[in-house]
C-alpha positions as CSV (number, residue, x, y, z in Angstrom):
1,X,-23.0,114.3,-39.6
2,X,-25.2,115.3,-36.6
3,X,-28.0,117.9,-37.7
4,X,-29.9,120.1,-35.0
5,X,-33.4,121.2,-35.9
6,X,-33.6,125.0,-34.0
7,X,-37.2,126.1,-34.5
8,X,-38.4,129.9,-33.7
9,X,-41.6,129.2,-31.5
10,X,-42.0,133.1,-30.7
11,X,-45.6,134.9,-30.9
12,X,-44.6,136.1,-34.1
13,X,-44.5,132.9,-35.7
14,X,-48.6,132.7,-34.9
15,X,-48.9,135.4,-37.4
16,X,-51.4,134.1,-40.2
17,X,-50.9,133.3,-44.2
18,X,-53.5,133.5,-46.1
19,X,-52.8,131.6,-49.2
20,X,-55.7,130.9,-51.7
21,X,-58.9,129.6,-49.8
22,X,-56.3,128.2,-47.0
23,X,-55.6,130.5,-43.8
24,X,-51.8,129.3,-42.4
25,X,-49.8,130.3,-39.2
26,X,-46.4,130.7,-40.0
27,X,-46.2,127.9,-37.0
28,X,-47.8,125.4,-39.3
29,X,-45.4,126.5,-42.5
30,X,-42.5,125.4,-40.4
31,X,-44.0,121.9,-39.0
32,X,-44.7,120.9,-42.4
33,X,-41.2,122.4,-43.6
34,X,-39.4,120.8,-41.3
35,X,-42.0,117.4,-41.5
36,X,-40.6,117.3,-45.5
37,X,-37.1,117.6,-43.8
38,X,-37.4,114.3,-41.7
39,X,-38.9,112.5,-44.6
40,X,-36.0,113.2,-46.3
41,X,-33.7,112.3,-44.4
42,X,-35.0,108.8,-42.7
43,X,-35.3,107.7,-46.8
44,X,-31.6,108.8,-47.5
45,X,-29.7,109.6,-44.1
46,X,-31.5,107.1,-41.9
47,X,-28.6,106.6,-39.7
48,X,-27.5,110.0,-39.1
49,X,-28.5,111.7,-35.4
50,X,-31.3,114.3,-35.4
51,X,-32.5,116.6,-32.5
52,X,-35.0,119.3,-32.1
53,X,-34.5,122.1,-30.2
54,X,-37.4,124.9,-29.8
55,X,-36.4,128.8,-28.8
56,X,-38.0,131.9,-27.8
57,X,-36.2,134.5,-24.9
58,X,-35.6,130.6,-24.0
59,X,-34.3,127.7,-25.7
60,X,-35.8,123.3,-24.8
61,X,-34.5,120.7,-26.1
62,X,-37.6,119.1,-27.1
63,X,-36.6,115.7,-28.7
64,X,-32.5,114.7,-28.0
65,X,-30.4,113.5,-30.4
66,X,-32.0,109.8,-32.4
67,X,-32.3,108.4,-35.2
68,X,-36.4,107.8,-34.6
69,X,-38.0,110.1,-36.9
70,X,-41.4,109.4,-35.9
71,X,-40.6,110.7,-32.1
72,X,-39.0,113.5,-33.8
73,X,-42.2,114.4,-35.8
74,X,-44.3,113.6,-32.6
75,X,-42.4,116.5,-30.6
76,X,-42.9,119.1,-33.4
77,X,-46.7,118.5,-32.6
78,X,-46.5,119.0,-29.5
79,X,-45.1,122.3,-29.2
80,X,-46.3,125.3,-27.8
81,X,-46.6,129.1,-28.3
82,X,-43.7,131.2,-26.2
83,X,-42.8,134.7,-26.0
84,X,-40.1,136.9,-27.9
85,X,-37.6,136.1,-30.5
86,X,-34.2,135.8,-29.4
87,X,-32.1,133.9,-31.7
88,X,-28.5,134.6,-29.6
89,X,-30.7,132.7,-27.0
90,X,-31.2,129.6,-29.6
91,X,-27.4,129.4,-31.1
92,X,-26.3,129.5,-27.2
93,X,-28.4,126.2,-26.6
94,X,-27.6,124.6,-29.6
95,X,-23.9,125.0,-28.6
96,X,-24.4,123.4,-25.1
97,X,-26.3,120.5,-26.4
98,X,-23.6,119.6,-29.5
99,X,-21.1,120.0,-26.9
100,X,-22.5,117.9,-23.9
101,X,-22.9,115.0,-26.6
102,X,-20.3,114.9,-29.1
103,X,-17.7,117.5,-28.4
104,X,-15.5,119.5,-30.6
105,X,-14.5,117.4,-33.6
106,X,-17.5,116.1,-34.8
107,X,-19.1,118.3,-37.4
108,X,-22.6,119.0,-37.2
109,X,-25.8,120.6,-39.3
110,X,-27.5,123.2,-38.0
111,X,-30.9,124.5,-39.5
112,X,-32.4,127.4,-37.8
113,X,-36.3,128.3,-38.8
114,X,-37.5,131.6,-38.2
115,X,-40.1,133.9,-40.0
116,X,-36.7,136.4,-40.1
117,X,-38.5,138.6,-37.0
118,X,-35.5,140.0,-35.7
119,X,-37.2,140.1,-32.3
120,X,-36.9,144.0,-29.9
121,X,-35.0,145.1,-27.3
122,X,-32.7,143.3,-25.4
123,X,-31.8,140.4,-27.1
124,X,-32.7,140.8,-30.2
125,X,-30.9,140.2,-33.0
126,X,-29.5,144.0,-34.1
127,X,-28.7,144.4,-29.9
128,X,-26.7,141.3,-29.9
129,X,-24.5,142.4,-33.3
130,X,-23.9,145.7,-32.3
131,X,-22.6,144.0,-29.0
132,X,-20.5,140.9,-30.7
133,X,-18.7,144.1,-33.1
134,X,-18.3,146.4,-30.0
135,X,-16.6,143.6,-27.9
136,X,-14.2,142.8,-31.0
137,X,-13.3,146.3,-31.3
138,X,-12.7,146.8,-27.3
139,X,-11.1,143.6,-26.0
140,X,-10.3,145.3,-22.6
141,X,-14.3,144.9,-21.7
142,X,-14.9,141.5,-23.4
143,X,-18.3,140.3,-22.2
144,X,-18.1,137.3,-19.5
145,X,-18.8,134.0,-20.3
146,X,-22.6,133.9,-19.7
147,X,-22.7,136.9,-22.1
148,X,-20.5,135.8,-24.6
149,X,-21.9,135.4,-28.4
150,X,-22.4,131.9,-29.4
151,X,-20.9,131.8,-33.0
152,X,-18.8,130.8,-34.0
153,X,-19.7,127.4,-33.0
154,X,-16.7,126.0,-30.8
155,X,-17.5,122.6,-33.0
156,X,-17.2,122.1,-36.9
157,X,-20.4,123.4,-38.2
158,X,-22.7,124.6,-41.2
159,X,-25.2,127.2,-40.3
160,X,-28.7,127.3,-42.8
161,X,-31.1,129.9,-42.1
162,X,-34.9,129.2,-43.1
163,X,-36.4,132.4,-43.3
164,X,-40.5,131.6,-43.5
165,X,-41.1,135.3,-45.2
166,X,-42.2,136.7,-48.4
167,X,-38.7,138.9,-49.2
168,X,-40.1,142.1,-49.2
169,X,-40.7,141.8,-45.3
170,X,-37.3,140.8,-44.8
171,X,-35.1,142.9,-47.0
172,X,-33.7,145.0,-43.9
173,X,-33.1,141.5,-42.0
174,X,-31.1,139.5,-44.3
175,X,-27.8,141.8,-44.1
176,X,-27.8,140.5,-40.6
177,X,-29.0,136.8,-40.7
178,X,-25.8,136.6,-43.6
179,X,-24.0,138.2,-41.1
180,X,-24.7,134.9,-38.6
181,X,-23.8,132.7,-41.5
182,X,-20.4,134.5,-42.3
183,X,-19.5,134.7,-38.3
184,X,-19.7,130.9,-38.3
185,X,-17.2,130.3,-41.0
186,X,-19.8,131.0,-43.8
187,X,-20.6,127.7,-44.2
188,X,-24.3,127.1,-44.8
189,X,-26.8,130.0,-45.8
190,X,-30.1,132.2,-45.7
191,X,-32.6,130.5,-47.6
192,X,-35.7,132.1,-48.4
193,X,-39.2,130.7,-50.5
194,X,-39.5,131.1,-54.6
195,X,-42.3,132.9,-54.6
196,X,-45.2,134.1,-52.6
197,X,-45.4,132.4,-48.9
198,X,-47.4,128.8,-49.4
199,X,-47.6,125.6,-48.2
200,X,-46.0,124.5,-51.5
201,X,-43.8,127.2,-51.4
202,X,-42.1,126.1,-48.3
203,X,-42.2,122.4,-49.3
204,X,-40.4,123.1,-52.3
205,X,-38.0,125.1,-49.9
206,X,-37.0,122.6,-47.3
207,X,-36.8,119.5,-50.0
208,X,-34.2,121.9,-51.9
209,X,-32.1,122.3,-48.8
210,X,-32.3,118.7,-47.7
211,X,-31.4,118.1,-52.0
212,X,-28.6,120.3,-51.5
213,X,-27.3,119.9,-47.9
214,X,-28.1,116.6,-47.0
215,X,-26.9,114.6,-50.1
216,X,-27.2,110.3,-50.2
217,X,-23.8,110.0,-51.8
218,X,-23.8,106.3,-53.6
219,X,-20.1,104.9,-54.2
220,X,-19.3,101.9,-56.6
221,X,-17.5,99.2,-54.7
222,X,-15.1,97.6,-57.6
223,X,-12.5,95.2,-57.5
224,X,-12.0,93.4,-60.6
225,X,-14.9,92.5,-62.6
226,X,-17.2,92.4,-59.6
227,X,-18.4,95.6,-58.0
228,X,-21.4,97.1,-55.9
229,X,-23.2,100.2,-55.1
230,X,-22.5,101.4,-51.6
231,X,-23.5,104.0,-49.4
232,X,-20.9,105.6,-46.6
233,X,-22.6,107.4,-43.6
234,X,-21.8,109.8,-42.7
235,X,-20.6,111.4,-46.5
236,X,-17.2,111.3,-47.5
237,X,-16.0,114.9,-47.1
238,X,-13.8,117.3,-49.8
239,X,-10.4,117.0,-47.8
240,X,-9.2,120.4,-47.5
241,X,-6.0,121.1,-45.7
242,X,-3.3,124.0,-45.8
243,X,0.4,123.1,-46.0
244,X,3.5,125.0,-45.9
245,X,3.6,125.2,-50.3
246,X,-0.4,125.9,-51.1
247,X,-3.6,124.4,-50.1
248,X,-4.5,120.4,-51.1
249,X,-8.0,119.9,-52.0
250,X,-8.7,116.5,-52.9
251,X,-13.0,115.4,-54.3
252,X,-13.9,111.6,-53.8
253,X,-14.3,110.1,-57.1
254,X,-17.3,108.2,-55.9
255,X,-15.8,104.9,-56.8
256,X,-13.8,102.5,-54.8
257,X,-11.4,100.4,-56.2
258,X,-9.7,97.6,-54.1
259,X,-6.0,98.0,-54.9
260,X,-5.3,94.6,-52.9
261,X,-5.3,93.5,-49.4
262,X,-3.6,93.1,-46.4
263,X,-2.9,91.3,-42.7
264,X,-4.4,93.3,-40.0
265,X,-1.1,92.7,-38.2
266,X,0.4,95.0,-40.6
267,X,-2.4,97.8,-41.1
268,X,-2.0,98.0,-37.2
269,X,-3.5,101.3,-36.4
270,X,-2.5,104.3,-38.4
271,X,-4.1,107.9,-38.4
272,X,-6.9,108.2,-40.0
273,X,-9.0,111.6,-41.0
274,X,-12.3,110.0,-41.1
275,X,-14.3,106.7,-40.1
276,X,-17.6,105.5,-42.2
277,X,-19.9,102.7,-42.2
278,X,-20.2,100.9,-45.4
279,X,-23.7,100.0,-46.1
280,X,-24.9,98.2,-49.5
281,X,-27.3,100.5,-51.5
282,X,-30.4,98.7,-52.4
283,X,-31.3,97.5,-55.9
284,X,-34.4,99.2,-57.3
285,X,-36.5,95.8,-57.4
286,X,-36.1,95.6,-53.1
287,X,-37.0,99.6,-53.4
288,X,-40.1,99.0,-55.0
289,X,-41.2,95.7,-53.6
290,X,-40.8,98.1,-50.0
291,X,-42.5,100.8,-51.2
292,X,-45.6,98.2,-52.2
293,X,-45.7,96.6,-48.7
294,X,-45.2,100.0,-46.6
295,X,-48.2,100.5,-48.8
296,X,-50.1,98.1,-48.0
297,X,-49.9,97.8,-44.8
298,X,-49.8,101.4,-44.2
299,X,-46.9,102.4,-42.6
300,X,-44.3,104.7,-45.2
301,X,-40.8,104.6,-43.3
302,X,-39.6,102.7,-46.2
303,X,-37.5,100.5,-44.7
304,X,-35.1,97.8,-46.5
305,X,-34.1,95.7,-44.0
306,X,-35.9,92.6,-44.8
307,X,-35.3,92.4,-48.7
308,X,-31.5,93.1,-48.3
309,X,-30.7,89.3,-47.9
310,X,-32.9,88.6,-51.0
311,X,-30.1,89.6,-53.7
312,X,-26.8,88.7,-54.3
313,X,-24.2,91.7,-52.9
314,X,-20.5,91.9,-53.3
315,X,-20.6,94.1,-50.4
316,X,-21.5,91.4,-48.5
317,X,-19.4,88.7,-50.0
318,X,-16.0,91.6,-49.2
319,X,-17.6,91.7,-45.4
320,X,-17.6,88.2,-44.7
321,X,-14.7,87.3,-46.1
322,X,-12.5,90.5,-44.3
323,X,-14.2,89.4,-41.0
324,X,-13.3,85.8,-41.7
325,X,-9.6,85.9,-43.0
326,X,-9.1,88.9,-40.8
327,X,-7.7,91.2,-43.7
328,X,-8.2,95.0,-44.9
329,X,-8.6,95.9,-48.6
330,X,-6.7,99.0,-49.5
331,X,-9.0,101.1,-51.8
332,X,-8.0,104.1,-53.8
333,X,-10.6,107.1,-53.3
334,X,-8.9,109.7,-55.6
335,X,-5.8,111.1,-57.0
336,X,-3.6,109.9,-54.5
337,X,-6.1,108.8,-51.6
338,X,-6.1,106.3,-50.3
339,X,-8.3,103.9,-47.5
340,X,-9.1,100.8,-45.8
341,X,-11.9,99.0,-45.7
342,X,-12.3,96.1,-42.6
343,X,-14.5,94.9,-41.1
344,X,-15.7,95.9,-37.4
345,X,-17.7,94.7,-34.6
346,X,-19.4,96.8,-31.9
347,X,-20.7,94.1,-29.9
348,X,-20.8,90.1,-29.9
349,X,-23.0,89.5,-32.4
350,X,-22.7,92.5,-35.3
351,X,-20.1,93.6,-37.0
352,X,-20.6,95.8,-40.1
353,X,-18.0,96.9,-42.7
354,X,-15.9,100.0,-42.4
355,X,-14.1,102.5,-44.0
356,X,-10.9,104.3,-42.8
357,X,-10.3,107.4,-44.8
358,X,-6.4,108.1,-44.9
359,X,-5.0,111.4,-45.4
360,X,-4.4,112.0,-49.0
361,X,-0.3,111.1,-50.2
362,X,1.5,108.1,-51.2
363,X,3.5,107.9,-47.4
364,X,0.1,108.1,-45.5
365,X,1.0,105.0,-43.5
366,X,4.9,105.4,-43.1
367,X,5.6,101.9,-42.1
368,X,3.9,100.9,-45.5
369,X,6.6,103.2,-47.7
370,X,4.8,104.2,-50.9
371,X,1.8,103.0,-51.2
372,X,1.8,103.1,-55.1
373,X,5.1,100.6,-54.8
374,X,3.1,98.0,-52.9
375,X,2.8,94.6,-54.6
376,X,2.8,90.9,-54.0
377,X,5.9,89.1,-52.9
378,X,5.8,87.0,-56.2
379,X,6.4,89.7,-58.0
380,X,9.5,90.9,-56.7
381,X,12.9,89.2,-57.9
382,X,14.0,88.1,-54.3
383,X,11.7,87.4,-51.4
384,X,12.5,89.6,-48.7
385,X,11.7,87.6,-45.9
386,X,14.3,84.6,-47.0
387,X,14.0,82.5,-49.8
388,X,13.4,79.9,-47.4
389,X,9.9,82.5,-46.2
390,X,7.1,81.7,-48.5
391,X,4.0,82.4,-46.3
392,X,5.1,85.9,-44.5
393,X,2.8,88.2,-46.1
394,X,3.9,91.6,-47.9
395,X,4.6,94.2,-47.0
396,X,8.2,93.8,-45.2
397,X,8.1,95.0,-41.7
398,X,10.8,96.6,-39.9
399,X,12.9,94.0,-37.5
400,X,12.8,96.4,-34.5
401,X,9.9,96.2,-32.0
402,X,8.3,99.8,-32.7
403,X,6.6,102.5,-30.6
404,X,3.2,102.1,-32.0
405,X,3.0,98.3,-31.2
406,X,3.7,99.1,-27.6
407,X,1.5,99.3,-25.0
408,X,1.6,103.3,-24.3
409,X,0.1,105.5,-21.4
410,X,-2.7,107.7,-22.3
411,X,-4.0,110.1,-20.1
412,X,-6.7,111.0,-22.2
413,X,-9.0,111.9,-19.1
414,X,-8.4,112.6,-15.6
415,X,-9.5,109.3,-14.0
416,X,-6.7,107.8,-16.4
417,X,-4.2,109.7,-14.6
418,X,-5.8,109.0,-11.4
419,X,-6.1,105.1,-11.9
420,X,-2.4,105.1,-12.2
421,X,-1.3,107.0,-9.2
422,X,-3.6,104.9,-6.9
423,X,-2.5,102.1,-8.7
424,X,1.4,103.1,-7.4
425,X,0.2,104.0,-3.8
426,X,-1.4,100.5,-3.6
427,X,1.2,99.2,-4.5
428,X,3.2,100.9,-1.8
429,X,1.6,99.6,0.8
430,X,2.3,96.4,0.1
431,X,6.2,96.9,0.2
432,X,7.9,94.7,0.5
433,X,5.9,91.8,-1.2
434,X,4.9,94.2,-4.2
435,X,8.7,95.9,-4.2
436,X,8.8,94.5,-8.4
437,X,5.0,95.8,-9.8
438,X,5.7,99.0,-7.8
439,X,9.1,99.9,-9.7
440,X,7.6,98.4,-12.8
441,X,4.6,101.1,-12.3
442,X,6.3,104.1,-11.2
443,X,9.2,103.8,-14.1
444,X,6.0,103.5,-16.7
445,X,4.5,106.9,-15.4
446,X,7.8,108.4,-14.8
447,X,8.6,107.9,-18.8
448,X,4.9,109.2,-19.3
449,X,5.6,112.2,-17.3
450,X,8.5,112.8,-19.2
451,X,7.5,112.4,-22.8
452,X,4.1,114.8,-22.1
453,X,6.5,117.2,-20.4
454,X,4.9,116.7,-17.2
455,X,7.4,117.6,-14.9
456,X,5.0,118.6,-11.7
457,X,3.6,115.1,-12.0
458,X,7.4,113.6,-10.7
459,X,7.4,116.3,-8.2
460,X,3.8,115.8,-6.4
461,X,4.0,111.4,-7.0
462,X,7.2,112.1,-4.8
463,X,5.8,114.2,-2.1
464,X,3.0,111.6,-2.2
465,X,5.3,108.7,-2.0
466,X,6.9,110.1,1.3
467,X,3.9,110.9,2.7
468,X,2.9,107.0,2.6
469,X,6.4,106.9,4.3
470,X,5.4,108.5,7.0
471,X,1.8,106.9,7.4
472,X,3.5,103.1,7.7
473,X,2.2,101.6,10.9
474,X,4.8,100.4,13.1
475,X,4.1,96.7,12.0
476,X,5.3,97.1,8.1
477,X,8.8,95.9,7.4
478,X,11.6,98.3,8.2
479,X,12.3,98.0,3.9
480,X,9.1,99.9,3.4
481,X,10.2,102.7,4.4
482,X,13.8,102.9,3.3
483,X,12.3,101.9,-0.8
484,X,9.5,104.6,-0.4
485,X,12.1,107.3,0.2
486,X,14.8,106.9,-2.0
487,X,11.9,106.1,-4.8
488,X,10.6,109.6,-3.6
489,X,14.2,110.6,-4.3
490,X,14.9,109.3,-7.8
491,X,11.5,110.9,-9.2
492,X,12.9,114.3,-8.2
493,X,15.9,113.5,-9.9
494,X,14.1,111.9,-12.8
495,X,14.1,115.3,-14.9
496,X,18.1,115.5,-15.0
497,X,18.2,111.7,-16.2
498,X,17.9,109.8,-19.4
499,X,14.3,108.7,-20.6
500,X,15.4,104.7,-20.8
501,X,17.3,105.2,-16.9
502,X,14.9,103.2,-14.9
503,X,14.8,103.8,-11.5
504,X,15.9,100.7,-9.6
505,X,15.3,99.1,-6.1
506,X,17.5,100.1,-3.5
507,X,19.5,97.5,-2.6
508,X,19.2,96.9,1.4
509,X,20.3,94.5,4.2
510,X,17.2,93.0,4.4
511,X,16.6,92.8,0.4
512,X,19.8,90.5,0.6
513,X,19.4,89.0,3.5
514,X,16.3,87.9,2.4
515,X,18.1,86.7,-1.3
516,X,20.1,84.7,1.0
């Protein structure tokens, strides 16, 4: 998942540390803090998007989301010194930027570093409590938008807290930087040093949260007697859901087995809870021969690429051959869980492996049945496509044309909906001559409309439909005119009719004059 650096850059962070013979700013603690952080993860998370964001009474985005770790380590060093701490001010901005570039479903990391000032006066961090508990307790006087607390996080999150502080200066802050924690979910925590503040000290502390939080989860790709260590980015996560007889919490075993495989034609596209790319771990001889040559020639980012063609990988072999036969292996996660793994191409050229994660339950893809019944057709009694059938592949599907292999209307943003109506009023215009792709287009958003409950939709398309009526030049055909208004009239009647009632043309003099 996406993390978000958020780095305190308030005067109080120049304060020094003196530590042996060294003299430290706190500054310079959590540089090299969050330096150990970015080595971690471009050796084990290499593909997952970082940004760094830097706060005061203010908030920058310094470096925007990437997955170049050197630019990222470039913009902590160039950073300046700002003002007061305000850390409402550095949860607002980290909001807007997760929002503005992956929305509200993707879960993201967020890893605040302060030296646990709470910052005075307005906008500190006490001030902005008491006013989040004094707005819950009157919701008649609920602040406005631009004043409104940040956290929870309107995106799934987890919320760590590096506090760069010996724990005796911090004892009367920590009750409210837990309180931060718990108000976004309580996922994440307040981490603190073992120890006296130090260099090593605070080394030790960011490589145990990126140890802890940021795991390289490795998975064993098996089916049969071959099998291969994988890595999916981003991790697998615990499914956790609530249902009407208890919670179901399913773990990953950490080992995928291929159960068997399948047509695409007949995975088609069910729901799926997660999406993760499949990338072959490499073996500890192509480790060490890149750790020699990044070495050598003095550059440590430790990168693989060129000695993963160099062994053999049954990760690869699975790829190629999903790609070529255009298939899906279902592979068994856990008790009961189930996924597919195919492979996918986002451009031309590449294609890489992937993993759909199903929800856990034997009925997860309902046009499947059980998926534990599944089997090959030579090992059923009777074929059940015909005796006379032996190259349909299993499993049996339905004889009726279903919803999901239709083409549907999705209005997922307004230009969708927008593209249709103008595609309608086009259309229009061109009545007579278009008289069959306008019907064929109005009756697709009319059942549209009516499936998403959209009734004002069939209301304005008609006032717009005899509006064009209205605006035919005296030139257009005299069955312009006559269609456009009783089309205008059907929509309005559309909401007392069945869902399959098309509307039909009007049948006219001239429309069988000119059948004639």
């Amino acid at each position: 998942m996406p993390t978000v650096i958020l780095l305190d850059l308030s005067l109080s962070m120049t304060r020094p540390v003196v530590s042996g013979d060294n003299d430290f700013q706190r500054k310079h603690l959590a540089i090299q803090g969050v330096s150990t952080l970015l080595d971690y993860l471009a050796a084990h998370n290499r593909l997952e998007f970082t940004a760094l964001v830097a706060f005061s009474s203010l908030w920058e985005l310094v470096v925007p989301f990437t997955r170049d770790y050197k630019e990222l380590k470039e913009g902590l060093n160039r950073m300046d010194d700002y003002d007061k701490t305000c850390i409402e001010t550095g949860l607002a901005g980290v909001s807007q930027i997760v929002m503005d570039e992956w929305g509200v479903g993707l879960p993201c990391q967020v890893v605040l570093v302060t030296d646990g000032s709470p910052g005075v006066g307005k906008g500190s961090l006490k001030e902005s409590l008491e006013r989040f508990y004094s707005s819950q307790h009157h919701h008649d006087d609920l602040s406005t938008d631009g004043d409104e607390f940040p956290l929870p996080f309107p995106f799934p999150s987890k919320l760590h807290l590096v506090c760069l502080a010996n724990p005796p200066e911090v004892q009367g802050v920590l009750g409210q930087l837990q309180r931060l924690v718990d108000m976004n979910g309580g996922a994440g925590g307040v981490y603190l040093p073992e120890g006296e503040l130090s260099m090593a000290t605070c080394q030790s502390l960011f490589s145990k949260l990126a140890e802890t939080q940021f795991p390289s989860v490795s998975w064993t790709l098996k089916c049969g007697h071959m099998s291969s260590e994988v890595q999916a980015v981003p991790v697998v996560e615990t499914f956790k859901k609530t249902y009407d007889f208890g919670p179901l919490v399913r773990e990953p075993s950490l080992q995928m087995e291929i159960l068997g495989f399948l047509d695409s034609k007949d995975i088609a596209s069910p729901a799926v809870i997660s999406r993760h790319l499949v990338l072959p771990k490499p073996t500890k001889t192509e480790k060490e021969a890149s750790e020699g040559e990044s070495g050598a020639s003095g550059e440590g980012d430790g990168d693989t690429a060129e000695h993963d063609g160099k062994a053999p990988s049954f990760c690869v072999l699975l790829h190629g051959s999903l790609k070529v036969e255009s298939m899906v292996a279902l592979v068994q996660l856990g008790e009961s869980w189930y996924g597919f793994l195919y492979s996918w191409a986002d451009s031309k050229k590449k294609s890489n492996l992937m993993l759909s994660v199903l929800e856990p339950g034997e009925d997860a893809v309902s046009w499947l049945g059980k998926i534990s019944q599944l089997g090959p057709v030579a090992s059923s009694p009777h074929n059940p496509y015909g005796e006379d059938d032996t190259t349909s592949p299993y499993p049996v599907r339905h004889a009726d044309k279903r919803s999901y292999a239709q083409n549907t209307t999705v209005w997922i943003k307004p230009s969708g909906l927008q593209t249709d109506v103008q595609k309608i009023l086009r259309n229009a215009r061109k009545l007579p001559d278009k008289q069959q792709t306008f019907y064929k287009e109005l009756n697709r958003l009319r059942k549209a409309a009516l499936s998403f409950g959209f009734l004002d939709l069939l209301e304005g398309m008609s006032a717009m439909l005899e509006r064009e009526c209205t605006l035919l030049p005296g030139t257009a055909h005299p069955d312009a005119a006559l269609q456009l208004t009783h089309a205008a009239k059907e929509l309005r009647l559309a909401i007392n009719k069945d869902y399959d009632d098309n509307i039909a043309p009007l049948q006219t003099h001239f429309s069988k004059s000119d059948n004639d």
